[in-house]
C-alpha positions in Angstrom: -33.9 -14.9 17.1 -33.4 -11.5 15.6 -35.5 -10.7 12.9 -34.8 -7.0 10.6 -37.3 -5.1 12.0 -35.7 -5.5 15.6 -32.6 -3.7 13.7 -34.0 0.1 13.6 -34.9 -0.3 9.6 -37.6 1.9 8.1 -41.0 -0.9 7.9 -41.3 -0.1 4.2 -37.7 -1.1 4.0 -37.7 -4.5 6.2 -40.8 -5.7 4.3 -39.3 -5.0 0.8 -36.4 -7.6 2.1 -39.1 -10.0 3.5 -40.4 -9.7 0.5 -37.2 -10.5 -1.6 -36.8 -14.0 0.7 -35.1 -12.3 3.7 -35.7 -14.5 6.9 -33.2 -13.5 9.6 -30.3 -11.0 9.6 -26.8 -12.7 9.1 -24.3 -12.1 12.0 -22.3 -9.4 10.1 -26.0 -7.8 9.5 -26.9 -8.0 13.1 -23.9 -5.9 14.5 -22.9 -3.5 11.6 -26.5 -2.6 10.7 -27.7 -0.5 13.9 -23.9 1.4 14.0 -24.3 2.4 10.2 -27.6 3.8 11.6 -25.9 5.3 14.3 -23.7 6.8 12.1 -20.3 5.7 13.2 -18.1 4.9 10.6 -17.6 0.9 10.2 -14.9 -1.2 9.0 -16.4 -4.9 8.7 -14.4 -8.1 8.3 -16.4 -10.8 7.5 -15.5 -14.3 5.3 -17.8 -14.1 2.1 -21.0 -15.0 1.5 -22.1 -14.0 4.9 -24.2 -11.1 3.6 -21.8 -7.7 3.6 -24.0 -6.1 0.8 -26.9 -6.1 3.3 -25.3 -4.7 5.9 -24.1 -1.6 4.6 -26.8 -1.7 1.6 -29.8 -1.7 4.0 -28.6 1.4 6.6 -27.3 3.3 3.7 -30.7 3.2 1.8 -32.5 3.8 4.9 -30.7 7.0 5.3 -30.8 8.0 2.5 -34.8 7.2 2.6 -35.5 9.8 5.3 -33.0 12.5 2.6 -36.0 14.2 0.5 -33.1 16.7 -1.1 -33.7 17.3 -5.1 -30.8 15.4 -7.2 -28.6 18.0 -8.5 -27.1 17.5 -11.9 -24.3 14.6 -11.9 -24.1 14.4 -8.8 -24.3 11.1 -5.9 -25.5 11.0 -2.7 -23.9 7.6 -1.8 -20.9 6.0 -4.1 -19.7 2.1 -3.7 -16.1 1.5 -4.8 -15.8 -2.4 -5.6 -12.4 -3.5 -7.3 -14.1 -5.4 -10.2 -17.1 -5.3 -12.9 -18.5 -8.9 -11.7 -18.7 -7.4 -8.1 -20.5 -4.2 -9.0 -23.0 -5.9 -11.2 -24.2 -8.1 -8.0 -23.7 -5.4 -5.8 -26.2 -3.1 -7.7 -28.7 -6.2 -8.8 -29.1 -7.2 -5.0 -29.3 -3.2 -3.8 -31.7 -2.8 -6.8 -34.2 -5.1 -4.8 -34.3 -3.2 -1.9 -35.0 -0.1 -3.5 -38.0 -1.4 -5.4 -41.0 1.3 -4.6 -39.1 4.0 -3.5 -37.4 6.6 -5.5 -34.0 5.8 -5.1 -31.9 5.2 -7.7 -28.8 2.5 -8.5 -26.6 3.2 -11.2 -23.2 1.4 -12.1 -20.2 2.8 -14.0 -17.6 0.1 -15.2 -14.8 0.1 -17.8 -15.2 -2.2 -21.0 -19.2 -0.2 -21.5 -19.9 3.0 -23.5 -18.3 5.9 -21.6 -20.6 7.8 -23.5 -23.7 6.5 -22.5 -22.8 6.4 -18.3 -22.1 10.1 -19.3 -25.5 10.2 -20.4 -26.8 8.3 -17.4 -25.2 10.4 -15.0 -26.2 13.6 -16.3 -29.9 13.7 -14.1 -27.9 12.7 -11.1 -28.4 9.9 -9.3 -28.7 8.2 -5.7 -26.6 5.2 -5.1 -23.3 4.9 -7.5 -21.5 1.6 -7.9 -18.5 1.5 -9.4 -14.8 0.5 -10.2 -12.0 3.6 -9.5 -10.5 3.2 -12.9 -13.6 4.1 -14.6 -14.7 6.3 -11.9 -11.8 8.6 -12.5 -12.1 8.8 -16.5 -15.8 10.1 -15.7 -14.0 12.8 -13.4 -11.5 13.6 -15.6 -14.0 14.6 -18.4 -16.2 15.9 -15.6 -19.2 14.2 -16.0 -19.6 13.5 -12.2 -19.8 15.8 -9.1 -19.0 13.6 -5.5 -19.1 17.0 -3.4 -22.8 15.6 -2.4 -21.4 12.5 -1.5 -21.7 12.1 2.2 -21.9 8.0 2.3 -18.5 6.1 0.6 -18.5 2.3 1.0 -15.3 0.4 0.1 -16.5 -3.2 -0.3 -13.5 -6.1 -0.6 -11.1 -3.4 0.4 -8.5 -5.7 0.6 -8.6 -6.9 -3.1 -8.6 -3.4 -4.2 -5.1 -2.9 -2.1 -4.2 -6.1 -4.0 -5.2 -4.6 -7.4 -3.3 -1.1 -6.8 -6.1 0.6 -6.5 -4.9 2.4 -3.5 -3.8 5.5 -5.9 -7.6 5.9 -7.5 -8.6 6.3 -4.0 -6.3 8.9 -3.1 -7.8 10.5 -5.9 -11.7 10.0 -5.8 -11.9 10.6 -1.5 -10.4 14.3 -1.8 -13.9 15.0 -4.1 -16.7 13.8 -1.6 -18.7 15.6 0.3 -17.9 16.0 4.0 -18.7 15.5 6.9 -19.1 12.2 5.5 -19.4 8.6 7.0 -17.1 5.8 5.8 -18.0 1.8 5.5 -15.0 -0.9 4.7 -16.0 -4.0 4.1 -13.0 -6.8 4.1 -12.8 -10.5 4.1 -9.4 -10.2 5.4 -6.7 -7.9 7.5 -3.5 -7.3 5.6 -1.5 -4.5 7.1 -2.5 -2.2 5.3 -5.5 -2.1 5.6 -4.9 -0.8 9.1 -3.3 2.4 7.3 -6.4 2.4 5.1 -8.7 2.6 8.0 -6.9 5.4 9.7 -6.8 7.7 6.5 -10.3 7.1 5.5 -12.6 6.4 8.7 -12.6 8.5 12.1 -13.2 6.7 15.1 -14.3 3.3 13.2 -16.4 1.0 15.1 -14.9 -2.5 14.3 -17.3 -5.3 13.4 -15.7 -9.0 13.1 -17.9 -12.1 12.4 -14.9 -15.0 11.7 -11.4 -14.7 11.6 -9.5 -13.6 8.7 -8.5 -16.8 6.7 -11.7 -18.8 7.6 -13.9 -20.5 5.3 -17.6 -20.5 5.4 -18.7 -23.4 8.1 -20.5 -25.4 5.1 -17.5 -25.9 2.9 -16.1 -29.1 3.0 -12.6 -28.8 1.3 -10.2 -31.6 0.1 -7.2 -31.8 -2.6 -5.9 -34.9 -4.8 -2.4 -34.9 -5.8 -1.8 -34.6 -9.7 1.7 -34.7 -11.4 1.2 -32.2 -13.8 -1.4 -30.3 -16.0 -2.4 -33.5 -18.0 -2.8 -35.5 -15.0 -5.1 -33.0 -13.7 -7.2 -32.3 -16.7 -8.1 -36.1 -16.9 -9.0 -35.4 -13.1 -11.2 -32.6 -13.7 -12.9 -34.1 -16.4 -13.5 -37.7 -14.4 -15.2 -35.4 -11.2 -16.6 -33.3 -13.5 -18.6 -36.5 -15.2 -20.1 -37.6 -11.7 -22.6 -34.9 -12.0 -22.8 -33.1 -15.1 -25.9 -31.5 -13.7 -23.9 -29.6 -11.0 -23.3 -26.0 -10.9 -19.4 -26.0 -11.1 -16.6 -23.1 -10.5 -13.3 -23.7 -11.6 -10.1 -21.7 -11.2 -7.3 -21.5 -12.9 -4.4 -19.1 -12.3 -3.7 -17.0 -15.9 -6.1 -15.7 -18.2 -5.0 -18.1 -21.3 -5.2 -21.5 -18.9 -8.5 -20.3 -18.2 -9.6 -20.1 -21.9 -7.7 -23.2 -23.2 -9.5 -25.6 -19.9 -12.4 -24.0 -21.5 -11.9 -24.9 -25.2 -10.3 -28.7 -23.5 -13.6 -29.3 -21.4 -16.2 -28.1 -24.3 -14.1 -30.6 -26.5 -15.0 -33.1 -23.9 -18.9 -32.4 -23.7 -19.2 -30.0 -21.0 -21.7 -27.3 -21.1 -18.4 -25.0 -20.2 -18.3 -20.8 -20.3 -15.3 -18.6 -19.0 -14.7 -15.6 -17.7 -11.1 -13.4 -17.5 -9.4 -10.6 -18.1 -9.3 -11.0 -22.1 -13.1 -11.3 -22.0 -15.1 -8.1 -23.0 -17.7 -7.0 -20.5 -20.2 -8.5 -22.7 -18.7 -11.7 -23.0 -18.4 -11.6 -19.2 -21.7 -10.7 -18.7 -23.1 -13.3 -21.4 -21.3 -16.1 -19.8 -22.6 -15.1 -16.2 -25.9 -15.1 -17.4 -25.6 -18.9 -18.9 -23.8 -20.3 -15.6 -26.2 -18.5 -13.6 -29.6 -19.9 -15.8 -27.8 -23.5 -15.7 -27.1 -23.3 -19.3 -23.6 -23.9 -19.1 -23.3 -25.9 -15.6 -19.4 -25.0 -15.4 -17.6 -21.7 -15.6 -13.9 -21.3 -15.7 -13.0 -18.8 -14.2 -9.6 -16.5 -12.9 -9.5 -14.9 -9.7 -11.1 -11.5 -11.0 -14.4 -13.6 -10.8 -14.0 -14.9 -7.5 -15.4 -12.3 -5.3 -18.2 -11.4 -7.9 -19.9 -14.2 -8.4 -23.3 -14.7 -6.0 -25.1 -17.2 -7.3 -26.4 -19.9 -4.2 -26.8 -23.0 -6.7 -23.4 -23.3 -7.0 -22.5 -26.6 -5.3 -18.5 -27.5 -6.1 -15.1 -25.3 -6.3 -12.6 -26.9 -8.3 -8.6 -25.0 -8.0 -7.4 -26.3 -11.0 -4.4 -24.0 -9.9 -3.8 -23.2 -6.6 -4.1 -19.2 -6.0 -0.6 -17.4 -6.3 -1.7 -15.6 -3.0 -3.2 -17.7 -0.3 -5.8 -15.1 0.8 -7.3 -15.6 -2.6 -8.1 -19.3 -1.8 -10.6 -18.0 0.9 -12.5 -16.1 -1.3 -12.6 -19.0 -4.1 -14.1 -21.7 -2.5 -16.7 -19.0 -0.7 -18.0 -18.7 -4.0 -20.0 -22.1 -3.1 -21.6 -22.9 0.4 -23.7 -19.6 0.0 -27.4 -18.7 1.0 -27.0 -21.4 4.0 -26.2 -24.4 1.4 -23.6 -27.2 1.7 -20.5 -27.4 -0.8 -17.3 -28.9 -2.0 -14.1 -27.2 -2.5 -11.7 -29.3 -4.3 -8.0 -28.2 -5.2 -6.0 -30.1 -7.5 -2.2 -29.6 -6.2 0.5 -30.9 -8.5 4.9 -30.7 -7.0 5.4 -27.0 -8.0 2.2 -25.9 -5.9 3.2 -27.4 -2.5 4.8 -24.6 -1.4 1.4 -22.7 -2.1 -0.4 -25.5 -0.4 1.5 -25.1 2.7 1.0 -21.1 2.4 -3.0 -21.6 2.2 -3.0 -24.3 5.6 -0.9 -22.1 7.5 -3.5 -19.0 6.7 -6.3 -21.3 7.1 -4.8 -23.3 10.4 -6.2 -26.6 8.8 -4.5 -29.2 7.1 -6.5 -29.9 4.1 -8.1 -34.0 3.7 -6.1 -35.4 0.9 -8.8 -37.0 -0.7 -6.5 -39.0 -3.3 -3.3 -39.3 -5.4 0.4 -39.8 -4.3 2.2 -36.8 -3.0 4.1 -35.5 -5.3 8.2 -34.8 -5.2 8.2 -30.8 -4.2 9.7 -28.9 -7.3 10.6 -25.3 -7.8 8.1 -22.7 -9.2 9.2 -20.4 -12.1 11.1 -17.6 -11.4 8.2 -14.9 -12.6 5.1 -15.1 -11.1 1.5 -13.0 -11.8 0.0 -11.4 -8.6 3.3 -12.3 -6.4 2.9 -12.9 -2.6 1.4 -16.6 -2.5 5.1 -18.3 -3.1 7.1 -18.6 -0.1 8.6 -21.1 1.2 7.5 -22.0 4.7 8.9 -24.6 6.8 6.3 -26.7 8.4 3.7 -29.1 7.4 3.2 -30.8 4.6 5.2 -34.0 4.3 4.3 -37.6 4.4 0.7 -36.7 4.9 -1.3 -40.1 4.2 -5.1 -39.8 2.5 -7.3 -39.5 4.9 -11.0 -41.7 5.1 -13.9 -40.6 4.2 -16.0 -38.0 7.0 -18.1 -35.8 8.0 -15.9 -33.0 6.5 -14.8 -33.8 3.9 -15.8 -34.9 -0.1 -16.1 -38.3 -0.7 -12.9 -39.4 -2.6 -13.2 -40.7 -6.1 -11.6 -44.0 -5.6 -12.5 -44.0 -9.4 -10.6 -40.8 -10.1 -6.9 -42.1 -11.7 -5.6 -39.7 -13.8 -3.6 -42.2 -15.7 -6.5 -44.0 -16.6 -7.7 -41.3 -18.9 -5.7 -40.7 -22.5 -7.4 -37.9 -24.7 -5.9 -37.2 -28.2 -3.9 -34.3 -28.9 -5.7 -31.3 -30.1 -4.0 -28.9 -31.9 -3.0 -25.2 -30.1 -6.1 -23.0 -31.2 -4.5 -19.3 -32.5 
């Protein structure tokens, strides 16, 4: 079995992560670690939750280690583009314990903080910046960061950030580092483009691919009930929600106001319940991570700018309360549980106007998902206007006349218990 010091890392380095609960590198960590050493420029695919931080966090600090140069004022040695604030919070808290005893810095610059105090922050210089683009680039624009001493640039979840439009911010920002310079993608999957990424932002990348694209993490046990409509599946929610209130529970929904009114709906209902969107300040954000994560609240509801920055192993169901407008996103959903080698349940709750998206996510995924309850819906047509486009089409293929399946290895056990129609809950008035 490998272990990290077999992987070229400095000692002081390996025994800071065997310190921090590190056993045994993760396959991702294995291959991409001793090329980042090398110095070759890397562009990882790898499902999440299989350890991506690590495996450009660990070279990259090792590097920079054995780098005794003086910081020069506002300047980075190492920057860490990640396409939302959840994602460079976790990034920066898990690289913050592998620097512990050495002089290296971590700093983060997000939007939604005090511009002025990162301006303040970044005035000494510092070693290792995460951050997002857009905020990035307001710092550069009032030139209160250098990147010409940049020579390391990670791109972690590449693909979200080609999702997001980010693509223009990095046409911006990569002009400004330093060269020669050596480039790390990380990806959970391969759209097209991020072919065209690779080739105008890595020379000569050595490819490192642990799963295919589109494959959940081995310990996920997924399964779906069929639900009518909204109703239908809060009384759902609610019923699998009640079979263990002490549970760490994730659920999606697809807009930013669903997400706050299942909130307000499963508080009403006596759920310890937090959210966490778009319309959220980066202090509520933060607040409500901190609650999930402490088991305060045990359920966070959640859109999909939380789903790839959320690291927290206790997390032991994933509910889609809404299917994912873009099947790709469904991947790194339900990776949000199953993490740190532990077993979890990724439930969807697919009502007649999502089948289409249903098929999208089996093709991706090359399963057919257990039906774990509830009559198959009649197929109707999904709105016109969509947010996030993409995860619509209609396929042909698979998904008719499927019958529930029994009870396995692989899959949750079914709530025989779990009628919607059993459940009637007053009607609350709209909050303003």
């Amino acid at each position: 079995m490998t272990k990290f010091a077999e992987l070229g890392l400095d000692p002081k380095l390996v025994t800071t992560v065997t310190d921090a609960g590190y056993q045994t590198p993760t396959p991702i960590q294995i291959k991409a670690i001793p090329l980042v050493l090398e110095g070759r420029d890397v562009m990882g695919l790898a499902q999440t939750g299989t350890g991506k931080t690590a495996a450009f966090g660990l070279p990259l600090i090792h590097q920079l280690l054995r780098n005794h140069d003086k910081r020069q004022p506002k300047s980075v040695k190492a920057l860490i583009l990640a396409p939302t604030r959840e994602l460079v919070n976790q990034i920066a808290e898990n690289l913050r314990a592998y620097v512990q005893g050495t002089h290296l810095k971590v700093r983060t610059v997000v939007g939604g903080m005090s511009i002025n105090k990162q301006i303040s922050m970044l005035a000494p210089g510092i070693d290792i910046l995460v951050a997002t683009p857009g905020r990035l680039i307001d710092l550069m624009d009032r030139k209160a960061i250098r990147l010409d001493a940049a020579t390391f640039l990670v791109l972690d979840e590449a693909d979200q950030m080609l999702d997001m439009g980010f693509i223009h911010a990095l046409r911006r920002i990569a002009p400004e580092l330093g060269t020669p310079r050596q480039t790390m993608l990380f990806s959970a999957t391969m759209p097209k483009q991020m072919e065209e990424l690779s080739r105008a932002y890595l020379t000569d990348p050595a490819r490192v691919q642990v799963s295919p694209p589109g494959k959940a993490a081995d310990k996920v046990t997924q399964g779906l009930y069929f639900a009518p409509g909204r109703n239908e599946k809060i009384a759902l929610l609610i019923d699998l929600l009640g079979h263990d209130k002490d549970a760490l529970s994730l659920v999606f929904s697809r807009t930013k106001h669903g997400a706050e009114k299942l909130k307000k709906q499963l508080v009403a209902e006596g759920f310890a319940a937090v959210s966490i969107h778009g319309n959220k300040s980066q202090g509520q954000r933060d607040r409500a991570l901190a609650a999930f994560r402490s088991g305060e609240a045990r359920v966070l509801v959640a859109t999909d700018v939380a789903a790839r920055g959320i690291d927290i192993p206790g997390v032991s169901h994933v509910y889609n309360f809404d299917l994912p407008e873009v099947a790709d996103n469904y991947v790194h959903r339900i990776g949000r549980t199953a993490r740190a080698g532990a077993d979890g349940d990724a439930i969807s709750l697919v009502s007649g106007v999502e089948l289409g998206l249903l098929r999208d996510i089996e093709k991706l995924m090359k399963i057919e998902i257990p039906v774990l309850g509830g009559t198959r819906p009649a197929e109707e047509k999904r709105p016109t206007r969509t947010q996030g486009g993409g995860g619509g089409r209609r396929g042909a293929g698979g998904g008719g006349g499927r019958k529930p399946r029994a009870h396995g290895a692989n899959q949750p056990k079914p709530r025989t218990d779990a009628a919607p129609a059993k459940r009637r809950r007053p009607r609350r008035r709209r909050s303003a």
